[in-house]
N, C-alpha and C positions, 0 to 999 in steps of 0.2 A: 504494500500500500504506500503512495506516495503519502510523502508529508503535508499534511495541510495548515495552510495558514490565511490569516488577509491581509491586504494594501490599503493599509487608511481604516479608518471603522468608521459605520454609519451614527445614527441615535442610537441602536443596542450596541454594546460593548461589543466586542468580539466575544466567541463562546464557542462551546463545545457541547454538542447533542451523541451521547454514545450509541452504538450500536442498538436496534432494537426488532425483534419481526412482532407484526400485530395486522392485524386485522380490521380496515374497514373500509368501505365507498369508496373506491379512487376514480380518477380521472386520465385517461388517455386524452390526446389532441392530435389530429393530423390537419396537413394542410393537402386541401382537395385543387384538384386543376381545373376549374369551371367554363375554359375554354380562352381563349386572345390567345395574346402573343405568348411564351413562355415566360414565366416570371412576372405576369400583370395581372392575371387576373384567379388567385387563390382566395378561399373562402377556408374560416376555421372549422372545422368540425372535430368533434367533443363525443366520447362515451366513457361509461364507467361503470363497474361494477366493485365488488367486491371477495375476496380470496387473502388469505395469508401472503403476507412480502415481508420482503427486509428492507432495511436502512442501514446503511453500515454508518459511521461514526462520520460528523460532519461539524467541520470549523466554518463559523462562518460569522457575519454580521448584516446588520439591517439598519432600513428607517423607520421599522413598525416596533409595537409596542411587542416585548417578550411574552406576555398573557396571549395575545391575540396571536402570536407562531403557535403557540402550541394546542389553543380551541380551536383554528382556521384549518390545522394541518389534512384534517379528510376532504379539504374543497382545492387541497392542491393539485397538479396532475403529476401521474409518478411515471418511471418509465422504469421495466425492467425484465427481466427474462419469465417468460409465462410460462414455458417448459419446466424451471426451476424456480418460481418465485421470493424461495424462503433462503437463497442460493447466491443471487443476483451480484453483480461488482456494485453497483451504482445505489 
C-alpha cells in the first residue's frame, strides 16, 4: 500500500478513516454517450444497490463538517471489485 498523505488541508484537519467492510446502499455513476461529437454530449447516470464492500484505510481532508462524512457516507458513490467486494484495492 502506498503511503498516504495531503497537500494543504481543507476546514477538517487532515485525518485518518481505518480500514472497515460494512454494508449499505451504494452508488455506482457512469457517464452515458447520448450521441454528438465525442466528448460533448454525456449525461450522468447513477445506480445502486446494496452488498458487503470494503474500505481500506484513507488519509484525507475536506471542507465539510466531520459529522456530516460520516452520516452522508451511504449517498456517496463507491467503486470496487463486484466479483470480490469485501477484497477490493480501493
Amino acid at each position: 500500500m502506498a503511503q498516504q498523505f495531503t497537500e494543504g488541508e481543507g476546514k477538517a484537519a487532515s485525518h485518518v478513516h481505518p480500514a472497515v467492510t460494512h454494508s449499505h446502499d451504494h452508488y455506482h455513476v457512469t457517464h452515458h454517450h447520448s450521441g454528438g461529437m465525442v466528448g460533448s454530449e454525456f449525461e450522468h447516470r447513477a445506480y445502486w444497490h446494496t452488498h458487503e464492500h470494503n474500505h481500506n484505510d484513507l488519509t484525507h481532508s475536506h471542507d465539510y463538517d466531520h459529522d456530516d462524512e460520516q452520516q452522508e457516507h451511504a449517498k456517496e458513490a463507491h467503486m470496487h471489485d463486484h466479483a470480490h467486494p469485501t477484497e477490493s484495492p480501493g
